[in-house]
N, CA, C and O of each residue as an XYZ file, in Angstrom:
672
protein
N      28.020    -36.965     -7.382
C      27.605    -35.783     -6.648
C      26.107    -35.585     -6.873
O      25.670    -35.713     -8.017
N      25.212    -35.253     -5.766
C      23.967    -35.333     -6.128
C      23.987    -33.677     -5.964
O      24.787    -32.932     -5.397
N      22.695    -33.411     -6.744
C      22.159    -31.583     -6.838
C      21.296    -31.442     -5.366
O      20.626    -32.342     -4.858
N      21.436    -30.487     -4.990
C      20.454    -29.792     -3.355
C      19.718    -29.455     -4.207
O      20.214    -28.666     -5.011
N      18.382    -29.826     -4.424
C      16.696    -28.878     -4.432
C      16.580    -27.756     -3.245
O      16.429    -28.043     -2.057
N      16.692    -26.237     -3.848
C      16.428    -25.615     -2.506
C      15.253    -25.104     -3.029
O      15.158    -24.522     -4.109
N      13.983    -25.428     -1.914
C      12.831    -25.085     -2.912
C      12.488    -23.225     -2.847
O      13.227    -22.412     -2.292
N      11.526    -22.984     -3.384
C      11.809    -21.359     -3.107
C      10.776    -20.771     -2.224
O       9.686    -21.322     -2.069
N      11.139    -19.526     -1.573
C      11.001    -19.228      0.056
C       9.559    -18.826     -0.571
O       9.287    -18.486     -1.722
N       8.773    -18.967      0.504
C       7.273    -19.024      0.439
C       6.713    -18.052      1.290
O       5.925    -18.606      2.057
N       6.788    -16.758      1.494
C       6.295    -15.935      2.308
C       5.151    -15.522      1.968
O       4.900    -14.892      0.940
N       4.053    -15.995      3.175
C       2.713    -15.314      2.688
C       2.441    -13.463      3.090
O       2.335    -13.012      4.230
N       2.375    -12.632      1.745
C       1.480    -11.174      2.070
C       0.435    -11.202      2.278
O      -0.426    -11.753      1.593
N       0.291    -10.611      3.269
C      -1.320    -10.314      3.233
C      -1.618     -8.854      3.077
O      -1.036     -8.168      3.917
N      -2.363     -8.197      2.234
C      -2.781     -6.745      2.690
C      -3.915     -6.591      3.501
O      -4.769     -7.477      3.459
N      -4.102     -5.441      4.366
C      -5.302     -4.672      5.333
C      -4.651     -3.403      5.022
O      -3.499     -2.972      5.079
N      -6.312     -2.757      4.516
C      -6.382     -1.656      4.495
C      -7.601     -0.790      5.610
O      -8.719     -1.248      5.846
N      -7.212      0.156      6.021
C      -8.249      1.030      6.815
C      -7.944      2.289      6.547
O      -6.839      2.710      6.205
N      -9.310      3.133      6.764
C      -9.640      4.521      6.438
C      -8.896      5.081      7.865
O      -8.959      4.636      9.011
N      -8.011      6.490      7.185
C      -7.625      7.410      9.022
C      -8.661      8.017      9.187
O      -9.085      7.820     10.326
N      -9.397      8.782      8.499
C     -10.726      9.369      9.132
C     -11.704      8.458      9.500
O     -11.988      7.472      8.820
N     -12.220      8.748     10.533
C     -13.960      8.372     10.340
C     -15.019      8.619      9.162
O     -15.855      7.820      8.740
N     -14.790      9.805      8.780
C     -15.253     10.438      8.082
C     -14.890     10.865      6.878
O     -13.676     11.046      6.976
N     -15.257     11.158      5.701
C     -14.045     12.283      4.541
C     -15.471     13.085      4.070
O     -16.597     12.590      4.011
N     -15.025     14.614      3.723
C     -15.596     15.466      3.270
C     -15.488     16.110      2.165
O     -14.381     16.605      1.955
N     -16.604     16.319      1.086
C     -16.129     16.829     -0.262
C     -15.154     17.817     -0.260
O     -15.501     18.917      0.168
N     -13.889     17.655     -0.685
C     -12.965     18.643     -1.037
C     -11.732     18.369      0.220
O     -10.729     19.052      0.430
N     -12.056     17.510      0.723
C     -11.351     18.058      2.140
C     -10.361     16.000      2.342
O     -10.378     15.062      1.544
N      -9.928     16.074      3.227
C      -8.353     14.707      2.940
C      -9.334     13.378      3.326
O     -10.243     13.449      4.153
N      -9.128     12.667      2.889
C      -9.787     11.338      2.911
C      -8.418     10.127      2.775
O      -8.420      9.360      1.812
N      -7.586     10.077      3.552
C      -6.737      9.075      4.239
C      -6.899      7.579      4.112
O      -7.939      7.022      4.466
N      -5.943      6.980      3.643
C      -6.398      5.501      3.425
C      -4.916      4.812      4.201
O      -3.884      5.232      3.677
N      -4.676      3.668      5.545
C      -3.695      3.240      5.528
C      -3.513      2.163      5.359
O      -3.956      1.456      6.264
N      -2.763      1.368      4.119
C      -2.324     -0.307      3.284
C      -1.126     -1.050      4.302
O      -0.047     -0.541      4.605
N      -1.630     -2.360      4.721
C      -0.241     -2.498      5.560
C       0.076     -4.037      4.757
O      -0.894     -4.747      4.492
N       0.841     -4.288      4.558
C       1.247     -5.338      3.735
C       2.157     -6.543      4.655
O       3.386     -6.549      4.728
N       1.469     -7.286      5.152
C       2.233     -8.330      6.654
C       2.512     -9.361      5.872
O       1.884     -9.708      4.871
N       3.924    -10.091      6.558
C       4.273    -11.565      6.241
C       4.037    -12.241      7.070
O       4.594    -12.176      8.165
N       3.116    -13.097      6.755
C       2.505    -14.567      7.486
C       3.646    -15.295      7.620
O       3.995    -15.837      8.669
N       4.267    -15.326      6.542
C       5.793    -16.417      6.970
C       5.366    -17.743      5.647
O       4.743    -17.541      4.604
N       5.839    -18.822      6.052
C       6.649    -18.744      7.177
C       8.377    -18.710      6.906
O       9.336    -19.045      7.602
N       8.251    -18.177      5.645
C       9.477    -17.452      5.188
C       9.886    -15.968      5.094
O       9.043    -15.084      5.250
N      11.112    -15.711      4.852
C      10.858    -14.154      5.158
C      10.804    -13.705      3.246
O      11.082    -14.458      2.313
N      10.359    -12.275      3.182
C      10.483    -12.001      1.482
C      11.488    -10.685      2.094
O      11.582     -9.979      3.098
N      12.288    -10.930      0.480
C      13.136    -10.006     -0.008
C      12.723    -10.196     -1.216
O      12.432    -11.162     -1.920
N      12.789     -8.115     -1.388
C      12.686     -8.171     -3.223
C      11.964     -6.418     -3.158
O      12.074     -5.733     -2.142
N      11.424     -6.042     -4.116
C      10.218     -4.606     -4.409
C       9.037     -5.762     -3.821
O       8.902     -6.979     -3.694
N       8.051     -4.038     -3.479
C       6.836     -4.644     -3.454
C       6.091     -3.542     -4.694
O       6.578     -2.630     -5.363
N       4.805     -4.079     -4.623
C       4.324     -3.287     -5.776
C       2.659     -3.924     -5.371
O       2.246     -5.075     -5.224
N       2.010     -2.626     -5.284
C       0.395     -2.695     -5.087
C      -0.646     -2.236     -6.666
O      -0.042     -1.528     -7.471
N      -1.616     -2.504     -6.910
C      -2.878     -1.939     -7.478
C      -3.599     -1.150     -6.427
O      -3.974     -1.587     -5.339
N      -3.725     -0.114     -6.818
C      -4.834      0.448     -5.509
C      -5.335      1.359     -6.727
O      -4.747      2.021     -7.582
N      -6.971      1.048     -6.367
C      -8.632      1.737     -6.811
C      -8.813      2.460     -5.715
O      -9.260      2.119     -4.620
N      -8.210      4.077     -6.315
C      -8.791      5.178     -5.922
C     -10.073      5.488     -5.692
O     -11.066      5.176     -6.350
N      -9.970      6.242     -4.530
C     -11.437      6.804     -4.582
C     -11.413      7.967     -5.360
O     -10.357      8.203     -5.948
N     -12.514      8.885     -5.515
C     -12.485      9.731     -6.823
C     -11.764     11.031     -5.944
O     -12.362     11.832     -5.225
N     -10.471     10.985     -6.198
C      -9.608     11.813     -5.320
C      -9.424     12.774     -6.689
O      -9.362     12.361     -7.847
N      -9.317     14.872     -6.008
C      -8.549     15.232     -6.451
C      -7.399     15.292     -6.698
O      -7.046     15.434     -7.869
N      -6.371     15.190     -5.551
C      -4.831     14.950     -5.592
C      -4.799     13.816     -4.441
O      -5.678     13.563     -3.617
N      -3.654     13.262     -4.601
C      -3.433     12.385     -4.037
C      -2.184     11.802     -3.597
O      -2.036     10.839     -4.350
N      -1.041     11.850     -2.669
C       0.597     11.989     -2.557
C       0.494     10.105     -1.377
O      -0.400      9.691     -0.639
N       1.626      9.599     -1.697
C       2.443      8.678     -0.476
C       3.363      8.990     -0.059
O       4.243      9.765     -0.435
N       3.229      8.419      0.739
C       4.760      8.952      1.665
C       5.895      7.669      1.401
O       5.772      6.448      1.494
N       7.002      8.512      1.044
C       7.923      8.267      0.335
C       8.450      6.601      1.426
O       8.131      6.606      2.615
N       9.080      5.577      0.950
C      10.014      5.605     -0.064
C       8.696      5.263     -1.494
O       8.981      5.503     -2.667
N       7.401      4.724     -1.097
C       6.538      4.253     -1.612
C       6.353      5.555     -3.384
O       6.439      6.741     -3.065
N       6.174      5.352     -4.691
C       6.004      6.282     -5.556
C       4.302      5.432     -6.073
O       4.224      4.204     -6.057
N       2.964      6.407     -6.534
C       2.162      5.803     -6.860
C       2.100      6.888     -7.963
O       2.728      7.945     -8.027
N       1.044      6.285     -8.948
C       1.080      6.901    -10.156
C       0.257      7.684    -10.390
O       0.643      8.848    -10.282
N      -1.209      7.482    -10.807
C      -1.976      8.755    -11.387
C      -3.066      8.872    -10.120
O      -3.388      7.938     -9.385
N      -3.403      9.827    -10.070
C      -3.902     10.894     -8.873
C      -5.921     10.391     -8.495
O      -6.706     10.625     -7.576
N      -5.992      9.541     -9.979
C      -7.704      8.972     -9.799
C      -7.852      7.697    -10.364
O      -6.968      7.235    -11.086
N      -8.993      7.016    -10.079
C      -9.244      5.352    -10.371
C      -7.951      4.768    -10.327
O      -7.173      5.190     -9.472
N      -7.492      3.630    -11.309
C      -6.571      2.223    -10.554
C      -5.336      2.896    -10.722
O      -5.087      3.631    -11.677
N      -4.334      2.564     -9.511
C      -2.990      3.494     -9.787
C      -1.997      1.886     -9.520
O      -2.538      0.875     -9.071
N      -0.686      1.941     -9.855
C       0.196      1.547     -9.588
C       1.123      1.738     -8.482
O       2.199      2.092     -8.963
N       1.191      1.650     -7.022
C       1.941      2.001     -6.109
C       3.725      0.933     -6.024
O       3.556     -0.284     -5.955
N       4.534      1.201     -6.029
C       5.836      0.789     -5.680
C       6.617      1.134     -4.682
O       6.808      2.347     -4.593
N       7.045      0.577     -4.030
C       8.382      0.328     -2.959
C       9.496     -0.536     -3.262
O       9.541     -1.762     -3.357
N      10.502      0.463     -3.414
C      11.999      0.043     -3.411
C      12.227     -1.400     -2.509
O      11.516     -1.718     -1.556
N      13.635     -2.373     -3.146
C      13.314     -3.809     -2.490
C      13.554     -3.679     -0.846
O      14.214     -2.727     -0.428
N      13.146     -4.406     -0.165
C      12.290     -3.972      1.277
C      12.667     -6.206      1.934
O      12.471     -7.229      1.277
N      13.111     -6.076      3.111
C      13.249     -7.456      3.611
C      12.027     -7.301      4.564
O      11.946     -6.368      5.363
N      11.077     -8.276      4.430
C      10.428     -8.339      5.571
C      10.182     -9.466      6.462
O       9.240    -10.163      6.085
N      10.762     -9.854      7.550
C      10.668    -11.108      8.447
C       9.324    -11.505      8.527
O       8.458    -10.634      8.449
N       8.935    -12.980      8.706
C       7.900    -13.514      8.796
C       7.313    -12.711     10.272
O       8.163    -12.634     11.159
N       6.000    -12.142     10.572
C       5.138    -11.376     11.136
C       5.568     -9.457     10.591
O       4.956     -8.391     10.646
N       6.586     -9.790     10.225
C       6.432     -8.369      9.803
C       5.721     -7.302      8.840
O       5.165     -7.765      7.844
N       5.692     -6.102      9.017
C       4.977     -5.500      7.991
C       5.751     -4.190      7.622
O       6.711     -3.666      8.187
N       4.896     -3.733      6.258
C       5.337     -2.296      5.501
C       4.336     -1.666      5.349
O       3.480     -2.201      4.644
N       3.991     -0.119      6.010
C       3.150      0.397      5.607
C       3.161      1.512      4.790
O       4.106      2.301      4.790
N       1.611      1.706      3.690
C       1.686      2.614      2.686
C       0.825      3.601      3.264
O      -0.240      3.267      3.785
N       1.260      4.960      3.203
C       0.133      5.735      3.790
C      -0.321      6.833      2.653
O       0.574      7.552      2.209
N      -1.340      6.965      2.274
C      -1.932      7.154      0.962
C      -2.876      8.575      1.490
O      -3.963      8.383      2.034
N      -2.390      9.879      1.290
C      -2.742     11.320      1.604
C      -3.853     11.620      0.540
O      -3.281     11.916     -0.509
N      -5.439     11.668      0.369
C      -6.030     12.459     -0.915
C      -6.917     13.667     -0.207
O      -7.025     13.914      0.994
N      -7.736     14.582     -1.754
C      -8.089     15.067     -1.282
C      -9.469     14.852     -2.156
O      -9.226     14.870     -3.362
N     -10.636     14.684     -1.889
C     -11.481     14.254     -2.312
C     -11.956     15.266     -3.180
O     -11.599     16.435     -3.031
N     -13.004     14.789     -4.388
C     -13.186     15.813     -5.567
C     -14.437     16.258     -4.411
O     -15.050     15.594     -3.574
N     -14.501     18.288     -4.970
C     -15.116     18.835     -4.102
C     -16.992     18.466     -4.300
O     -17.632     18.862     -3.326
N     -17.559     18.017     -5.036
C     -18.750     17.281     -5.915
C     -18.819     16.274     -5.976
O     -17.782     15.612     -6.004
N     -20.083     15.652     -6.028
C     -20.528     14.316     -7.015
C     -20.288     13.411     -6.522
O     -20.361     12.397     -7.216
N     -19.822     13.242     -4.895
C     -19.183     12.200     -4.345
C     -20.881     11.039     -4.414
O     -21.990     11.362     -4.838
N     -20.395      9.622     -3.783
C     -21.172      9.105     -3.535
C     -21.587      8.877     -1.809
O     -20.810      9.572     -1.153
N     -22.450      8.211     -1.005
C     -22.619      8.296      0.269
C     -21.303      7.730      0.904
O     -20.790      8.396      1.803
N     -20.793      6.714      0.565
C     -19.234      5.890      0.947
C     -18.426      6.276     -0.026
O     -18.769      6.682     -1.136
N     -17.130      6.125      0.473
C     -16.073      5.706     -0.909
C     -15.133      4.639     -0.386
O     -14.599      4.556      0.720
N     -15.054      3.811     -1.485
C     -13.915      2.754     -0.998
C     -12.691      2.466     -1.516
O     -12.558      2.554     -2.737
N     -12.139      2.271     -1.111
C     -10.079      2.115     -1.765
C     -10.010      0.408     -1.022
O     -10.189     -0.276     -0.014
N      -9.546      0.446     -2.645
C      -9.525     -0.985     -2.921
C      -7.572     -1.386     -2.982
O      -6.978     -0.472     -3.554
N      -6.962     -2.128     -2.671
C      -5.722     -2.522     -2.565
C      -5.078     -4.090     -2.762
O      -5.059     -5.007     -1.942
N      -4.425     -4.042     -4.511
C      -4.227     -5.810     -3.806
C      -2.728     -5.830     -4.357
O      -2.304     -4.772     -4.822
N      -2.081     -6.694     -4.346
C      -0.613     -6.994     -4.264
C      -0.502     -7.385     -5.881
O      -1.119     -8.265     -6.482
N       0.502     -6.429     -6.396
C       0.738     -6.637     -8.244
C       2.022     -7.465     -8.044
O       3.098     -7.004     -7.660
N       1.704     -9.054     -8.429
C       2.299     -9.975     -8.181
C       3.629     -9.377     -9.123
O       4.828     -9.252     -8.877
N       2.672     -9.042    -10.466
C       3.839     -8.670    -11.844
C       4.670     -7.728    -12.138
O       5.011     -7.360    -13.262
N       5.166     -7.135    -10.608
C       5.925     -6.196    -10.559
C       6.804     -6.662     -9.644
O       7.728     -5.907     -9.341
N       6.736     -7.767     -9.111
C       7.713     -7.949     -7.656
C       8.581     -9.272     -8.196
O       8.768    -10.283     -7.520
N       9.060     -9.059     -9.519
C      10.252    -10.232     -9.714
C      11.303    -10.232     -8.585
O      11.629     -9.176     -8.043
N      11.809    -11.369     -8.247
C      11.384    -13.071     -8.517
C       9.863    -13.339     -8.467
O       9.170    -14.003     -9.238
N       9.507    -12.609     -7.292
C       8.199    -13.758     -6.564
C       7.188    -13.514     -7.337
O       6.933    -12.382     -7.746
N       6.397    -14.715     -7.665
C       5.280    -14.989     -8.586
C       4.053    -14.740     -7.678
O       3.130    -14.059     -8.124
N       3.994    -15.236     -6.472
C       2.892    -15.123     -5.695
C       3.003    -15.855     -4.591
O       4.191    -15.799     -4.271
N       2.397    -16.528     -3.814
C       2.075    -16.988     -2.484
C       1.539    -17.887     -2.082
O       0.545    -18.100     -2.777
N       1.647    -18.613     -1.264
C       0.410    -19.898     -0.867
C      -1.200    -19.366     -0.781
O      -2.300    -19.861     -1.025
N      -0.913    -18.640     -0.507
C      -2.333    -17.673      0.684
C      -2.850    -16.023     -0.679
O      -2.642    -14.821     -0.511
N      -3.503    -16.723     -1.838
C      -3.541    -15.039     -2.370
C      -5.002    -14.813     -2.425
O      -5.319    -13.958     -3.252
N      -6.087    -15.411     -1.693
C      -7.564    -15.071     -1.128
C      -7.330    -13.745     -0.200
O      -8.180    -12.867     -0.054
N      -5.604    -13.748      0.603
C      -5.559    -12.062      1.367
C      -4.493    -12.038      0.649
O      -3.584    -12.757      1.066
N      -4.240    -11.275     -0.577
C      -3.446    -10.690     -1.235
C      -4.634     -8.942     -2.081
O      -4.363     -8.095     -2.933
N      -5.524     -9.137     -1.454
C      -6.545     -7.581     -1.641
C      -7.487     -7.630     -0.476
O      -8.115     -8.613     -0.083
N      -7.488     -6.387      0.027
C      -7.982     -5.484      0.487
C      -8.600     -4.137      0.663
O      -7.986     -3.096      0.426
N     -10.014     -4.191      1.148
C     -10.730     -2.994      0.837
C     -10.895     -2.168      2.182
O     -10.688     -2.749      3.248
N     -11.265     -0.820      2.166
C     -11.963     -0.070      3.120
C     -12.747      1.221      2.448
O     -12.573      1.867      1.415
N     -13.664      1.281      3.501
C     -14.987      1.982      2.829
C     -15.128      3.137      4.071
O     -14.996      2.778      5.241
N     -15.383      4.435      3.746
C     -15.436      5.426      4.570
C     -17.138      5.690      4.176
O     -17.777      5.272      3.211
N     -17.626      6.662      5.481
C     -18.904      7.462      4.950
C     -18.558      8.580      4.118
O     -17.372      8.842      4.319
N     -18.979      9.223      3.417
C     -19.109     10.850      2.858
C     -19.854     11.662      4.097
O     -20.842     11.191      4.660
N     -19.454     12.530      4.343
C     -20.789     13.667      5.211
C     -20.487     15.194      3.919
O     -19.542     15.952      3.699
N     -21.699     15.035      3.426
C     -21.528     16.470      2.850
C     -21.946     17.817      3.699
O     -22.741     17.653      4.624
N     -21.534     18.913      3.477
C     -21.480     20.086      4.219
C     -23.122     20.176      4.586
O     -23.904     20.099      3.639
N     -23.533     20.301      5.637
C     -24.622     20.776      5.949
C     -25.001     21.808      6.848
O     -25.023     21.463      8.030
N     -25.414     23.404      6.506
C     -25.586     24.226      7.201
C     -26.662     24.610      8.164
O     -27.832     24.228      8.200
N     -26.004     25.473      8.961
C     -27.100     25.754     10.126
C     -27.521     27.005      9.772
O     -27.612     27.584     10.854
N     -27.709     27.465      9.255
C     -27.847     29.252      8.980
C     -29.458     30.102      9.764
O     -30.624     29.708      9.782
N     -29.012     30.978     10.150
C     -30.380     31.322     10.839
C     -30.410     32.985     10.056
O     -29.560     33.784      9.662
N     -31.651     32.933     10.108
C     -31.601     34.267      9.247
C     -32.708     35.499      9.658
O     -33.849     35.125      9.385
N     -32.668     36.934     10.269
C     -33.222     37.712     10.769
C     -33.444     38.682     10.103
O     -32.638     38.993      9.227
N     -34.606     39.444     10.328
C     -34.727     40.979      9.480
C     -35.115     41.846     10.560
O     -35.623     41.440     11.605
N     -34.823     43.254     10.242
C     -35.139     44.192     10.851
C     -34.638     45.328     10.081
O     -33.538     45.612      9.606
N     -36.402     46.193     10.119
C     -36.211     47.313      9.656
C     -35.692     48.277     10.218
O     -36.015     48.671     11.338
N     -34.304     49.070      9.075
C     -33.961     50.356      9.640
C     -34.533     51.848      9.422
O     -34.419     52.571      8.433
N     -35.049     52.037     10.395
C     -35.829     53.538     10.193
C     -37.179     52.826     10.349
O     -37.448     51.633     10.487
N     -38.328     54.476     10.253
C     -39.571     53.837     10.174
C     -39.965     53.567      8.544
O     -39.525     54.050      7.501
N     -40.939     52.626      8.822
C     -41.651     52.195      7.722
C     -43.067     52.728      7.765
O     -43.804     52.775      8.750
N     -43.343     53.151      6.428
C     -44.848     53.662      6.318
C     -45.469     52.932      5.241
O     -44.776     52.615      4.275
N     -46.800     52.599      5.293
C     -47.461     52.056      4.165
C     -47.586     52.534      2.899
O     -48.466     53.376      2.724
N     -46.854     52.168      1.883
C     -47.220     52.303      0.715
C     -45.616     53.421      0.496
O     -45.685     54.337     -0.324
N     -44.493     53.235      1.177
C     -43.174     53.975      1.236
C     -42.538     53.030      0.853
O     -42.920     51.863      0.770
N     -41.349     53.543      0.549
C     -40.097     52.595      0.572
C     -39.165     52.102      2.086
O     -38.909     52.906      2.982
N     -38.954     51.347      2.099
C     -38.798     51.045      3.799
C     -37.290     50.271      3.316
O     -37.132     49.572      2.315
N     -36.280     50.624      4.337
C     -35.369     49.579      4.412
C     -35.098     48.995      5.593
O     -34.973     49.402      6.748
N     -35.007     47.502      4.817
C     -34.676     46.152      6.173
C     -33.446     46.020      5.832
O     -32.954     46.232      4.723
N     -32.708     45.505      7.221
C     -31.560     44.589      7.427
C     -31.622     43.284      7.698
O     -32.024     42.824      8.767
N     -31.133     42.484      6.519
C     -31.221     41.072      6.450
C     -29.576     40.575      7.158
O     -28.410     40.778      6.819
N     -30.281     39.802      8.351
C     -28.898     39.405      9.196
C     -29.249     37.631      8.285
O     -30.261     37.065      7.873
N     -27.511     37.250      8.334
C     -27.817     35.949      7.751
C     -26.250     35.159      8.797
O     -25.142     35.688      8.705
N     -26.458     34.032      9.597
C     -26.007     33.484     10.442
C     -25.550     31.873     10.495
O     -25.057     31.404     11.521
């Protein structure tokens, strides 16, 4: 009786990540969406499990079934085991809210595939796209304010006079 070699299924991940805003504003949601595709040309079954480098988020939630861990810099993201056919994909959609200060002009969220969480599979033919980045602008608040005076009542030299400071 001879043994079958069945060799083991080879599905390439790739991650792409992109920003939902155009934009993110100090204090305000800065959106990141991770899509994790199989090249094939096998299909994977099993968990998946990401690294993702936060941007300097105050809070930060996924949408479920996905659980990620701490709320700033490198987090651990997981998904329950998940079949995905060769061209298919899973996406992570990653809700923050940016710290209201100190930002820099961009921020970028970084995403790559934590091989060492997705027993069986060790890795892939293809792991040059197993990370992915995206980089947003910052716009910090910038006001228009216009500002008017006008005195109420008369004013006399060398009196006390009161103005109304309009501020717009």
């Amino acid at each position: 009786q001879q043994a079958v070699v069945v060799p083991p299924a080879t599905p390439d991940l790739q991650v792409t990540k992109q920003a939902v805003q155009a934009t993110c504003e100090p204090g305000g949601p800065c959106d990141f969406t991770v899509r994790i595709t199989n090249n094939g040309p096998d299909p994977f079954s099993g968990p998946l499990a990401l690294t993702d480098q936060l941007p300097p988020y105050e809070a930060v939630a996924a949408d479920a079934p996905w659980v990620c861990g701490v709320p700033a810099g490198a987090t651990s993201c997981t998904h329950p085991p998940v079949d995905i056919p060769p061209g298919g994909s899973v996406e992570l959609q990653l809700h923050g809210r940016l710290q209201p200060a100190g930002l820099p002009a961009a921020v970028e969220n970084c995403a790559a595939i934590d091989w060492a969480l997705m027993a069986p599979h060790t890795g892939d033919p293809a792991p040059a796209n197993d990370r992915a980045c995206a980089s947003v602008p910052v716009t910090l608040f910038i006001s228009n304010l216009a500002i008017s005076t006008q005195a109420l009542g008369v004013c006399r030299l060398g009196a006390l006079c009161n103005i109304g400071i309009t501020i717009r």
